[in-house]
N, C-alpha and C positions, 0 to 999 in steps of 0.2 A: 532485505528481509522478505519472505514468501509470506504473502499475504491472502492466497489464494485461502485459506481458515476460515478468514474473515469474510473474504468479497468475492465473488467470483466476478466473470469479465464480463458475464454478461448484467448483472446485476449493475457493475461499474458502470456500460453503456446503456444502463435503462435512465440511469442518473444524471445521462449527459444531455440534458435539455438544452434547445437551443440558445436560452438565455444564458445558460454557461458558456455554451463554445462560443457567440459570436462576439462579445469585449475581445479573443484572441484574432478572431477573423479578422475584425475590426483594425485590430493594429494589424497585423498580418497586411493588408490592403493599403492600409497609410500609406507603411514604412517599403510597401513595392513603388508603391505611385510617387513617392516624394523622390524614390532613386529613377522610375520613369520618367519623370518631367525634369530634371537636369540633365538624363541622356539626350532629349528633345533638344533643351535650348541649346547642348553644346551642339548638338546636331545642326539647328538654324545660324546657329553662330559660324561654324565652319562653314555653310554655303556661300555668306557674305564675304564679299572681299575682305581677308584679309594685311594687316600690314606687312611690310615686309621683314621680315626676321634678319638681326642685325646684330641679335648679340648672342652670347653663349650658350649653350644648349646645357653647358656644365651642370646647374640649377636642376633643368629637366631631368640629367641623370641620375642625380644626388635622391631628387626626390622618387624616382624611378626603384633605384636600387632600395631605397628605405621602406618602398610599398611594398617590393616584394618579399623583403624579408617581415616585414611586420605581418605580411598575410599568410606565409608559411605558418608562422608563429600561432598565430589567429585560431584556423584551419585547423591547428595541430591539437589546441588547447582547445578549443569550445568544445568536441565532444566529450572532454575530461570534465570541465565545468558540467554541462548537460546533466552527467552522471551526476555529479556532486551536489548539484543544488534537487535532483531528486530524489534524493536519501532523504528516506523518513525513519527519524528515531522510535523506539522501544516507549511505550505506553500510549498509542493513540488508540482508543478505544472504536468499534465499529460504525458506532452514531457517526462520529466526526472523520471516521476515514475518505469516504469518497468528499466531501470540502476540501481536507486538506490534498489528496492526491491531484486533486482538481485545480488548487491552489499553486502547488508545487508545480505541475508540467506548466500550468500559463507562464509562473515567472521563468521558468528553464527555458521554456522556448523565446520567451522576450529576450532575454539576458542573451543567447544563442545569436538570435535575430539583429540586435544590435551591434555586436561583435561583426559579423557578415557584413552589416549596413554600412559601419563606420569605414569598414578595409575598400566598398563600394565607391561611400560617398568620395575615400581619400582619394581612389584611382581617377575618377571623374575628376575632382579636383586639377588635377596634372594634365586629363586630356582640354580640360577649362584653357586651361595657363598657353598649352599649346597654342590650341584655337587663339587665344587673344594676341601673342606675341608673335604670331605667324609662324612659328615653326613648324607646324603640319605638315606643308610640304617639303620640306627638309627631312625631317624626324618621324614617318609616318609608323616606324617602331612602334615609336612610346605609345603609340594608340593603346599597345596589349594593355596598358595600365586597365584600360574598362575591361580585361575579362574579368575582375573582381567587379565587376558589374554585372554580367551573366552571368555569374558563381550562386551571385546571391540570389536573381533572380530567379534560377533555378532550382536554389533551395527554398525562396520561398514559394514555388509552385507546387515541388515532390513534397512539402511538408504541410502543404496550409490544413490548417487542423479540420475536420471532422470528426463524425461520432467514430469512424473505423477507424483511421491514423491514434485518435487519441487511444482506443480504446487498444489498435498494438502498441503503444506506449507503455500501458498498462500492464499487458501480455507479457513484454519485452523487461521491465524493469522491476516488475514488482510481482510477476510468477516462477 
C-alpha cells in the first residue's frame, strides 16, 4: 500500500530517534560479534597443532553439501520473507503508522538477520569440526563453508540500520 497520503519520508525520518534505531543496532552488533569471535577461536584453534586426520572426510562432505544447499535456499527465501513480514494491512490510522512501520522493518530485518546468522554460524560449525579432527590440511576446500560467514558479514555492514538505510526502506517499500 502507498502510504505516502499519510507520511511522507521525510516526516518518517524526523521520527527516527535514536532510541528507535539503536535496540536494532544493538542486535545488529551482537549477532556480528558472536559470528566474529567464533571465526577467532576457530582461527586460534587451527594454529595449534592439530591431530592427525584418520578418519573419513565423508561426514565433512554430507554436512558440506547440506550447507550449501540450505544456504541457496536461505538467500533465496529471506528477501520473500523481508517483503512479507513488512506488509501492513488496511486500517492503521496515521497516529500509529510510523510505530508500527518502525515495528515492522525491526522485526524484518531481525527475522532476515537470523536466517543469514544461522547459515553463518552452521558453516563455521563444519570449519569447527575440520580444525578439531585435523582435516584441514587434507580438506582445505571445505573452508569455503565460512564464506557464509562473509555473506553475513557483509550484509550485516551494507545494512546496519540508520536514519537513511531505514528511511530507504521506507522509500522502497511503502512509497
Amino acid at each position: 500500500m502507498n502510504y505516502t497520503a499519510m507520511i511522507t519520508r521525510h516526516e518518517f525520518e524526523r521520527a527516527l530517534t535514536a532510541e528507535k534505531i539503536r535496540p536494532l543496532q544493538i542486535v545488529y552488533a551482537a549477532m556480528a560479534s558472536g559470528v566474529v569471535a567464533f571465526a577467532a577461536v576457530i582461527g586460534i584453534l587451527a594454529e595449534s597443532a592439530a591431530p592427525e586426520f584418520s578418519g573419513d572426510a565423508g561426514v565433512l562432505i554430507i554436512l558440506s553439501g547440506t550447507h550449501a544447499a540450505m544456504a541457496a535456499a536461505v538467500y533465496t527465501v529471506a528477501p520473500i520473507i523481508l517483503r512479507r513480514v513488512l506488509t501492513i494491512g488496511d486500517g492503521v490510522s496515521k497516529t500509529e503508522l510510523i510505530t508500527v512501520l518502525i515495528g515492522r522493518m525491526t522485526t524484518a530485518h531481525i527475522v532476515r538477520l537470523a536466517m543469514f546468522e544461522g547459515m553463518a554460524m552452521y558453516g563455521l560449525v563444519i570449519c569447527l569440526l575440520m580444525v578439531m579432527w585435523g582435516a584441514l590440511p587434507y580438506y582445505p576446500e571445505l573452508l569455503l563453508n565460512g564464506i557464509s560467514a562473509v555473506i553475513f558479514l557483509g550484509v550485516t555492514t551494507a545494512t546496519f540500520p540508520t536514519t537513511d538505510r531505514i528511511g530507504n526502506i521506507f522509500a522502497t517499500h511503502y512509497q
